[in-house]
N, C-alpha and C positions, 0 to 999 in steps of 0.2 A: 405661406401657411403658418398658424398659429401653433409654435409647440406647447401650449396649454394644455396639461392632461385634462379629461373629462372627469367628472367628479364622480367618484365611485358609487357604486347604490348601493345602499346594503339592506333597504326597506325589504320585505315578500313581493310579491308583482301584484297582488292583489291591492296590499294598501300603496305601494308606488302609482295605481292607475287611481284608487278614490285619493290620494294625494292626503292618505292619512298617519298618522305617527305611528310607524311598528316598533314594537318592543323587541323586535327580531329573536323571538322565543322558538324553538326548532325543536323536532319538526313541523311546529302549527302554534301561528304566534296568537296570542289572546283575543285581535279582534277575530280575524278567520274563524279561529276555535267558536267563538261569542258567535258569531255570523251563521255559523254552521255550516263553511264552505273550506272544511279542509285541505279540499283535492286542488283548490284553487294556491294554495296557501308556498309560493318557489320560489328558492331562493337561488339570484345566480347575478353573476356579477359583469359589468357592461366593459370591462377593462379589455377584452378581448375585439379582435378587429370586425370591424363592421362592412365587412365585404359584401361584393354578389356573390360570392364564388359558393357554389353549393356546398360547401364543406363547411359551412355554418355551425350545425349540428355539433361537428370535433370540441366546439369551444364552450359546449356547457358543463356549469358547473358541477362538480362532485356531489352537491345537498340536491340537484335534480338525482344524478344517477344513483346516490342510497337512498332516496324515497320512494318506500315500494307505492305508495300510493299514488302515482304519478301515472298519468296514460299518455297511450303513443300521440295524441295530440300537444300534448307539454311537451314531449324530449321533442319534438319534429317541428316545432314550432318556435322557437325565441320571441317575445314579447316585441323587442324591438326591432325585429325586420322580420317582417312578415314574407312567408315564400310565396312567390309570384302565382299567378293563377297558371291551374296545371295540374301536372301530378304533385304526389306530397314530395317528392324528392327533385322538385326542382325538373331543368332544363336535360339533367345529364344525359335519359334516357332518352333524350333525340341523338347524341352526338355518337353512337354507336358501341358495339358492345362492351367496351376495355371499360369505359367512363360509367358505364350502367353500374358493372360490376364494381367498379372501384370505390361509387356511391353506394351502393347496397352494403358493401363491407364495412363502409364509414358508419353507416348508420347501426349495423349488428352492433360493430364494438360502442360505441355511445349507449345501445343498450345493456351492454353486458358490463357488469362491475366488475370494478379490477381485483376485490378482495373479496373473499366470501364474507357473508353476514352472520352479525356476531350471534341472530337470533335463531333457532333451529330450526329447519324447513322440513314439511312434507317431504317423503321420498318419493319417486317416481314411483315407484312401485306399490307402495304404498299407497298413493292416489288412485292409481286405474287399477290396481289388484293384478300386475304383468308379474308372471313368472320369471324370477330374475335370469335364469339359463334357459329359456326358451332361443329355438332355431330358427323363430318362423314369427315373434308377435312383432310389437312394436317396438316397443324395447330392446330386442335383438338389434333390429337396422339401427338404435340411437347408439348401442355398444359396438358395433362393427364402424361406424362414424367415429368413434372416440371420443363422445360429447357428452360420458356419461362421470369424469372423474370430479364433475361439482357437484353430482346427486348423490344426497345420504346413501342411497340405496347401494351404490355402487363400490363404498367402501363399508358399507357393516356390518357384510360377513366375515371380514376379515379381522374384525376384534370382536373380543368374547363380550357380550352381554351382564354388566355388571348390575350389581343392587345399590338400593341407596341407602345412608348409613338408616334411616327407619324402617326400610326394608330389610334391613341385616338385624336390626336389631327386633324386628319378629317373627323370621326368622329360627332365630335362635333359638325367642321365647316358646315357636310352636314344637321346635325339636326334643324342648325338655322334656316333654308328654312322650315319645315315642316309646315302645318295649322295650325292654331291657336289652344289649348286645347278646346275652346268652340265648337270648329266646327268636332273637332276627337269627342269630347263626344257626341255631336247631331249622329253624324254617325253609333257611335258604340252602341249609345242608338236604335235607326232607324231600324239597323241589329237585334239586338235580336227581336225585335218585328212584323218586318214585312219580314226580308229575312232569318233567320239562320231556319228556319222552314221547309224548302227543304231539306236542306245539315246536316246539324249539324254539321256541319266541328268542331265548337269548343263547348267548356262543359261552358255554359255561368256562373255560378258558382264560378268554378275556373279560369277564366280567367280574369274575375271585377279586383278582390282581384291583382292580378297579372299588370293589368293594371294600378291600381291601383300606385300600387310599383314602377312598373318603371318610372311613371311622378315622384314619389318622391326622386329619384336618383339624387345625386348631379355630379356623374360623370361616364362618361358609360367608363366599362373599361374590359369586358369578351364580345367571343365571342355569348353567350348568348341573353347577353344583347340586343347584336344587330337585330341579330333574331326575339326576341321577337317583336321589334322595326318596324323590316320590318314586318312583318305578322301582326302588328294593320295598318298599311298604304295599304296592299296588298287590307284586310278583309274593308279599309274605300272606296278604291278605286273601289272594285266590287260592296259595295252598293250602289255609285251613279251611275250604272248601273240602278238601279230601281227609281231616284229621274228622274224630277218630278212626282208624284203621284198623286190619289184619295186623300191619309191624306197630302200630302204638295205638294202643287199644284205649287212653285214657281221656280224660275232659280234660285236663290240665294241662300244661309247660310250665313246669319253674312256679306250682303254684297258683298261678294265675289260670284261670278261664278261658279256653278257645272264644268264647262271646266275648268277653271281655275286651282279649288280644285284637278280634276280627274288629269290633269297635274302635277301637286304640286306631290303628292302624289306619281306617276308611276316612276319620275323623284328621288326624293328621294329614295324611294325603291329601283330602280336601282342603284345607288350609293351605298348605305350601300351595297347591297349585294356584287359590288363585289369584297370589303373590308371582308366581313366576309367568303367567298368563297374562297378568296384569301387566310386568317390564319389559317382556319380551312377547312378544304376539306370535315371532315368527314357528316354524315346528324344525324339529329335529328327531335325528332316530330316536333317542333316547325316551322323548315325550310320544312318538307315536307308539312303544313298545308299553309307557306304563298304560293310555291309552287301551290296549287291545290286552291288555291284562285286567284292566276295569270291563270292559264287555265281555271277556271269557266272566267273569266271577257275575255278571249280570244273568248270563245263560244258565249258571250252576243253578243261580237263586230264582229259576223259572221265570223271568223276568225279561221274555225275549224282544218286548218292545223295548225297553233299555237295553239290551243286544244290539239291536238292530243302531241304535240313534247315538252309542257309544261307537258301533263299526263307524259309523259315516265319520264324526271326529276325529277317529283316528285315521280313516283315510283322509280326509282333507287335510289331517296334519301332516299325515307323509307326504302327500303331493305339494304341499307348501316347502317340505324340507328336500323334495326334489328324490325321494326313495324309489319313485317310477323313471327318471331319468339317469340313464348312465353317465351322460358325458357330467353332472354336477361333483359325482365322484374325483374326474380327472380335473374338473375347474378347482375342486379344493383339496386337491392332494391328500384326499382320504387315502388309509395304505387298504390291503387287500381284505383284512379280516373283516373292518366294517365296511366295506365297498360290499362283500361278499353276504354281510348281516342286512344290508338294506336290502338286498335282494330279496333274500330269505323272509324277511319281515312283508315287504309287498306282494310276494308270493302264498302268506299266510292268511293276509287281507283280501288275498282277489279268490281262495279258497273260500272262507266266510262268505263274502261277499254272495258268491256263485250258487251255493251252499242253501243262505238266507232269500234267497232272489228265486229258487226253485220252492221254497219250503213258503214261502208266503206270498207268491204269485206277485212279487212286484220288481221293480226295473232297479236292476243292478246299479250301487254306484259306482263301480269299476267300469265304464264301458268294451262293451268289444272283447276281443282276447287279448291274450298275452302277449306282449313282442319278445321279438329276439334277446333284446338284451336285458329283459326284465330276467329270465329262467336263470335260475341259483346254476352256479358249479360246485357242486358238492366235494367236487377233488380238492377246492382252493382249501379247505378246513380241513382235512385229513390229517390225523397227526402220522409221524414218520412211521410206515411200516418195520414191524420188528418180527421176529422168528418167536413163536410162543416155546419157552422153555420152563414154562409153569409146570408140564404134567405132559400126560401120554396126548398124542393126536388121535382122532377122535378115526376108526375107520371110514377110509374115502377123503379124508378132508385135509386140505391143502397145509402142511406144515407153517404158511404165514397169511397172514389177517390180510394181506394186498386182493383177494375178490370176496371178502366180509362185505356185509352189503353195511352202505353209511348209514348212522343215525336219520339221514334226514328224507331219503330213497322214498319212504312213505310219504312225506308232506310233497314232494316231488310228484309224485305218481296221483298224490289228491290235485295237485292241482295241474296235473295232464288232464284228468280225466274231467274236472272243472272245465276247463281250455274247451275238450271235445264238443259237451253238451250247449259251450257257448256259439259253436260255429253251427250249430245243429241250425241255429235259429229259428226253431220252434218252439212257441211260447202254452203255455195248459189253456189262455182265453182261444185258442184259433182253433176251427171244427177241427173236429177230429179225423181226419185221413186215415185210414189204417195202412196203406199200402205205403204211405211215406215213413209212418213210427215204423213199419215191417221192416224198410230200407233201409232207415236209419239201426236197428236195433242189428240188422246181419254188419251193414260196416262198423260199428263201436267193436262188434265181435272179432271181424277181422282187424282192425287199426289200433284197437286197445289188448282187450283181451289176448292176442295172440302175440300180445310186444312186450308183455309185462314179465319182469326177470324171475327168474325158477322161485326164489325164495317168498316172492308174494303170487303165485300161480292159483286161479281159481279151484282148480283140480291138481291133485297130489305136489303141493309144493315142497322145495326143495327146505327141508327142515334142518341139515348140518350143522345148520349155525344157532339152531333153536337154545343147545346145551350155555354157550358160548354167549351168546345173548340173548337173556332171557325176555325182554323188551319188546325182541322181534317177533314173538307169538302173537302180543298184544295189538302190535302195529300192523301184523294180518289181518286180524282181524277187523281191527277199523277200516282199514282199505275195502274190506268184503262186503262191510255193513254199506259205507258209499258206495261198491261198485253197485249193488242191487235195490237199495235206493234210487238211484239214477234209474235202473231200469222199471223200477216200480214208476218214476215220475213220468217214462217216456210211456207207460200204457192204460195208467190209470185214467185219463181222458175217457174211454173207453165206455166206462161206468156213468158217463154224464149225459154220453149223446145222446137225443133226440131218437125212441124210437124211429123206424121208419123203416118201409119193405126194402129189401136188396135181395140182391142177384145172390143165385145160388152160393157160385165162389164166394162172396165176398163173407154171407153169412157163412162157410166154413172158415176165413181165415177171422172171423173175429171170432168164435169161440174155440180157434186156439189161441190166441192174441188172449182171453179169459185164461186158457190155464199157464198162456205164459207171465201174467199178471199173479195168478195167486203160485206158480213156480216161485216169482222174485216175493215175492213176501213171504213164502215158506223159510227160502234160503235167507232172506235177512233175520226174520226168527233166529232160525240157527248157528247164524252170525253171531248176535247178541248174545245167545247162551251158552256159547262157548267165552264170548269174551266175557263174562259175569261170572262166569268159571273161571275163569284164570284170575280173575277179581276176589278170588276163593270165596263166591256168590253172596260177597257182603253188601252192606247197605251206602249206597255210592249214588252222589250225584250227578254223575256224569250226566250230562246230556245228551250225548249222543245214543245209550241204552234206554235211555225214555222213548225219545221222540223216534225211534225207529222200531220198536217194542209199539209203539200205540197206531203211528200211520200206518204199519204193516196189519196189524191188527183190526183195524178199522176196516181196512182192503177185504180181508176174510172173513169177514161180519159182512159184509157188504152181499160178497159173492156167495155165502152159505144161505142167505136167505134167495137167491134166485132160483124158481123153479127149475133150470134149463141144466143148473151147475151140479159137476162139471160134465160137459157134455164130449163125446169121443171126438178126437182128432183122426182124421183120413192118413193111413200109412204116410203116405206120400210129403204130407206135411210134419213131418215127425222127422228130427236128423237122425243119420244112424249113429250104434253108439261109437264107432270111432270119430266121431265131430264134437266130442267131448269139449275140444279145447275152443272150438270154434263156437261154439252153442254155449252160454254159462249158465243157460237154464236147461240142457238137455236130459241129464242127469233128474233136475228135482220137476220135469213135467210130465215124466213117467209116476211120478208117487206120489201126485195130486191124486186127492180123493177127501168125499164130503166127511171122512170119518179124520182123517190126518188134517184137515183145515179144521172142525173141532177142536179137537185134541190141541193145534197150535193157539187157538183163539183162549184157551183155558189156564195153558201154561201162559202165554201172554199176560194174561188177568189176574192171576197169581203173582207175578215178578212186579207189576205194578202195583199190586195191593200191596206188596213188602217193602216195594221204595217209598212209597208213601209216605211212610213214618219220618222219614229224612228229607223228602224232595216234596215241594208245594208241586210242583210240575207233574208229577208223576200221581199225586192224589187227585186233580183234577182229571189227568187222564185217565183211570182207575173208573172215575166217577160215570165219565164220558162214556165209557164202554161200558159199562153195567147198564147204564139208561139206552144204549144203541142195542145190546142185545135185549135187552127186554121188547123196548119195537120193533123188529124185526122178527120174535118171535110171536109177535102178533101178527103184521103182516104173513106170517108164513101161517099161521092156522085159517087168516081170514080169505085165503087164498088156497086153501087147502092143500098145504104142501106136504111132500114126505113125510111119513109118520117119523122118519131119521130126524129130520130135522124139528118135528113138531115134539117130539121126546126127546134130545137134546138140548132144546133152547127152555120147555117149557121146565124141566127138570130143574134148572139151572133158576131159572123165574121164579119159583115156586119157593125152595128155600132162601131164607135171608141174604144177603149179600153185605157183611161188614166190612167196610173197609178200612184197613189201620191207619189211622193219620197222627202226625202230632198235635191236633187241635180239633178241641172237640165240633161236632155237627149236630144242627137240631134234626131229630128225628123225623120223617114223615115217608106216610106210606100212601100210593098213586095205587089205585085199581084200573083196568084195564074199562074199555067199553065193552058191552055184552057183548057174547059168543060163548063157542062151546070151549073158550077157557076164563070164562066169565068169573068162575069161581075161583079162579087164582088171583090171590092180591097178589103186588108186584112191591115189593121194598127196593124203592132207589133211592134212599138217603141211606147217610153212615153213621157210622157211630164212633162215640172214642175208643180208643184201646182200651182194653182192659186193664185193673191193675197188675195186673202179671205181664201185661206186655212193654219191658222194659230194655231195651238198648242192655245188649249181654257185653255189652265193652265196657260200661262205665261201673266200675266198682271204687266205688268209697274208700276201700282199705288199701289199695294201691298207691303207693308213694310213687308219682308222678317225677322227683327227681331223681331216682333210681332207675325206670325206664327212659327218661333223656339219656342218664348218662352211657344206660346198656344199647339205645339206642345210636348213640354215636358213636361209642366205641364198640359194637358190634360191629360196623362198616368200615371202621379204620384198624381191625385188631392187626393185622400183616401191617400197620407204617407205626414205625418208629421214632417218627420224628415229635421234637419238643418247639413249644409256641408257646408267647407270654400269655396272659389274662386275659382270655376275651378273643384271643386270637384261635382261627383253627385253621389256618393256612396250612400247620403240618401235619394235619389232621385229616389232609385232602388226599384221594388216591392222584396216582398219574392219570393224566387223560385217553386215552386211548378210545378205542369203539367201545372195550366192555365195559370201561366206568362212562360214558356219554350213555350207555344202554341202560345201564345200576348193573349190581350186583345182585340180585335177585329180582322173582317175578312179582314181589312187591314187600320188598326190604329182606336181611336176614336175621331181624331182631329175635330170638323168642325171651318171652319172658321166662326169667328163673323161678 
């Protein structure tokens, strides 16, 4: 045998076969590249043995295995011994199972590189859009394999998200615009005490501490950071949603402008975010919370399609950050507080969500109800029970705050009662059944109403704790407003169907099913005006006193013009009055009547013509009902209905109807079509305010940093502690129930 080495190749295979000169340029040498046949273009060297033995494959070179552009016919194939006809792996898999398997492995590892590449790859997750802690997708069985420790995906949650030095450096430049620290702290102090008592969107607690930190950063440099950043400007910008106030009655902070600051604010936020969007795609609490603070401030500003399309962002961001999943908690060793905030946070979204999905007849993007492990524990956040040694115990009332009902019990109970109407699964498009809303409306009675704890009770709630937390008046009554709401949605159907003959029975249970319809919009009325009262009946954009002021409203406009209403209910259908607690309309379908549905339709129309002036939301619906009772009161004369109602509505017709908005309306006036109230014009346009109608809070001669300052140190006068410049950490009460509640029922500033 000749021990003569064979002469090495070092040509590509491509000019090795045209037998032309390569300049062995790599990955793709000149002619190739020239040719336009890159994928042809391999280099690998002949020094290795030239055997049958199917392990051929073992012996190619490293520039096949790092050229991702290579197909499985190059690796599986060597130029100079071609695999015999067959399968692509040779002979092996006739000689039985050991030798199949042993080729099969050969050929895996010849595919797989022995070092990762230096260029950055797609993640898996990334690619198909697989939830990285999923139980059940595909990605689950490639992690339960262990075959996941080469994909990005698999390791980047476990380092923080940084920026890049350009990204840092505008950054920085968009931070220098932000308000002042005096005027974020006035805002963020404002929020726990007078707004986070709705929502709880954040755990005021851990979030100080937090705020804290970040003003003491010398330099923001994780996507974190950012985050954080924009969700205190989100959470300052939805509170000046509620300035001016009953406790700060002024335009101003520090000088500057609530428009100004709300500007500042919205503007920056936008900026960061879509720097931090841009480096990091994935979600996190952080960013689902500024999120759902962007669609609350959407809601205030009557803007419920942007409500709605900011809710879905933040849910897909939380579903991205895995907030509907528990086991993601223990995959990342979150501790309990925010394990226990994500909850809370998803719980507030599938509230909305539920909420939104009833109120504009379309399909929830939360599916389904709630599981098990999504529902908050309210105990985890409790701070340490202590024995009140503040003052006298109050008669009856338990000397320690351990059965004080939680701050969060409300958002709790909204989203029970959310849960229920989900399982109902009946939607406002499907005929209307009466005998199934019937069924449905005794179980909610028995399964909610009659589980719901003393202190939120539809009838005579346990008030002890009213003194003590003043917050919890407020969170009654929102609960009240949703419970009757819900009820008003499960019967309003009612009002749409399809004449048509029925059977005796059934026409008696729908015209009680009518006065249990204008029962829940009596009692949501009353709801509202008791919470607009404790509001000390100022001018508030809450949305929730609009939209339940007008759809109730609308209910009894509706029902006032039927000739039939209200018509007697049969003994027998009537609970008696000890079924108080079972019945929550039993009480208010005894006090139906066409004179007190008036009477509610008026007061209605009044609260709305006064939010007006503040809330877009509220002057359209204003608008809306002015022009519904005007039709209706034609309908009712051309019908010849009750002189009750044809002298109530006409009355109303007949004089002007201005309504106060803050932006003026062209005037025009609509005449009715002849009849015998032909001669009434009817005015459904509005007009400006007058100049006398001016916002009693804003005075010119008020020095705006003298109530800041009464305003913060009226909250803090009982703490004695000292903090440098800019700081108010010592300035914070202890946390307890009554400071998570505030200190009063909406601050305890007065002006001097």
């Amino acid at each position: 045998m000749s021990s003569r080495k064979r002469r090495s190749i070092a040509s590509c295979s491509n000019c090795y076969l045209r037998k032309q000169k390569c300049d062995r340029t790599k990955p793709v040498c000149t002619l190739c590249n020239r040719r336009g046949v890159p994928d042809d273009c391999v280099y690998y060297s002949n020094n290795d043995s030239h055997t049958s033995s199917p392990t051929a494959v073992e012996s190619q070179p490293e520039e096949i295995i790092h050229n991702p552009r290579l197909s499985v016919a190059h690796v599986a194939r060597p130029i100079d011994k071609p695999i015999p006809p067959g399968n692509a792996f040779g002979s092996g898999l006739e000689r039985g199972p050991w030798s199949a398997r042993h080729e099969w492995s050969i050929y895996v590892r010849s595919l797989t590189p022995p070092t990762p590449s230096s260029r950055p790859a797609p993640s898996l997750a990334d690619s198909f859009g697989y939830f990285q802690y999923s139980n059940s997708n595909t990605l689950a069985l490639i992690q339960k394999l262990g075959a996941d420790h080469h994909d990005p995906s698999s390791t980047a949650t476990t380092r923080e998200p940084t920026l890049s030095p350009e990204s840092t450096d505008d950054v920085h430049r968009i931070l220098e615009r932000i308000p002042d620290r005096q005027i974020l702290d006035f805002l963020v102090q404002y929020f726990r005490t007078e707004v986070n008592w709705m929502d709880h969107l954040v755990h005021i607690p851990s979030f100080y501490p937090q705020y804290q930190a970040w003003f003491a950063l010398e330099q923001i440099t994780t996507v974190a950071e950012v985050d954080f950043a924009i969700l205190v400007l989100r959470l300052c910008s939805y509170t000046l949603q509620f300035l001016p106030s009953p406790s700060y009655t002024l335009d101003k902070i520090r000088g500057v402008l609530l428009a100004q600051i709300r500007t500042c604010c919205d503007e920056t936020a936008d900026s960061l975010e879509s720097i931090s969007t841009q480096t990091d795609s994935r979600g996190s609490l952080v960013r689902t919370q500024s999120l759902a603070f962007y669609a609350l401030q959407c809601q205030m500003e009557g803007k419920t399609r942007g409500f709605w399309e900011a809710l879905s962002r933040a849910i897909r961001v939380g579903q991205d950050a895995g907030i509907h999943c528990d086991a993601v908690s223990h995959h990342k060793g979150i501790d309990r507080v925010e394990r226990e905030m994500r909850r809370r946070t998803y719980c507030n979204l599938f509230v909305w969500d539920s909420l939104l999905s009833r109120q504009l007849d379309r399909i929830p993007f939360i599916p389904g109800r709630m599981e098990d492990a999504n529902w908050p524990d309210i105990r985890l956040l409790q701070p340490p029970h202590r024995r009140d040694t503040e003052g006298e115990i109050p008669s009856g009332m338990e000397p320690t705050i351990a059965e004080a009902p939680d701050p969060f019990t409300e958002r709790l109970l909204q989203a029970k009662l959310a849960d229920f109407w989900r399982g109902a699964g009946v939607g406002q498009r499907a005929d209307y059944d009466m005998s199934l809303r019937e069924d449905l409306y005794e179980v909610f009675s028995r399964e909610y109403i009659d589980r719901l704890p003393p202190p939120f009770a539809l009838h005579n709630p346990d008030e002890r704790w009213d003194d003590r937390f003043p917050k919890l008046r407020l969170q009654r009554k929102l609960l009240h407003m949703a419970i009757y709401d819900s009820i008003l949605w499960n019967f309003r159907p009612l009002l749409l169907r399809k004449p048509s003959p029925l059977p005796a029975y059934k026409s008696v249970m729908l015209s009680c099913q009518k006065r249990k319809l204008a029962a829940a919009a009596l009692c949501a009325l009353e709801a509202v005006t008791q919470l607009h009262a404790l509001l000390h009946g100022c001018h508030t954009r809450l949305a929730s006193i609009v939209v339940t002021t007008f759809e109730s409203a609308v209910v009894l406009v509706y029902l006032a013009g039927d000739q039939t209403f209200p018509e007697d209910c049969p003994p027998q259908h009537i609970s008696p009055p000890d079924a108080f607690k079972s019945d929550p309309l039993q009480e208010g379908i005894c006090k139906v009547s066409l004179t007190v549905t008036l009477q509610a339709i008026q007061g209605a129309l009044k609260r709305l013509k006064m939010l007006a002036e503040v809330s877009s939301m509220a002057d359209v619906a204003a608008t809306t009902l002015i022009r519904l009772m005007n039709k209706v009161a034609v309908l009712a004369t051309e019908r010849e209905a009750p002189e009750q109602i044809h002298h109530a509505f006409s009355n109303r017709a007949a004089r002007p109807m201005v309504l106060g908005t803050t932006r003026p309306h062209a005037s025009s006036t609509t005449s009715l079509p002849t009849s015998h109230m032909s001669s009434i014009s009817l005015p459904l346009a509005t007009s400006a305010p007058g100049a006398n109608n001016i916002n009693p809070w804003l005075s010119e001669t008020m020095s705006d940093m003298r109530s800041v300052d009464e305003y913060m140190s009226g909250m803090n006068e009982d703490i004695h502690a000292t903090s440098g410049s800019g700081d108010i950490s010592g300035t914070w009460p202890s946390f307890d129930p009554s400071q998570l509640y505030g200190p009063g029922v909406f601050g305890i500033l007065e002006e001097a």
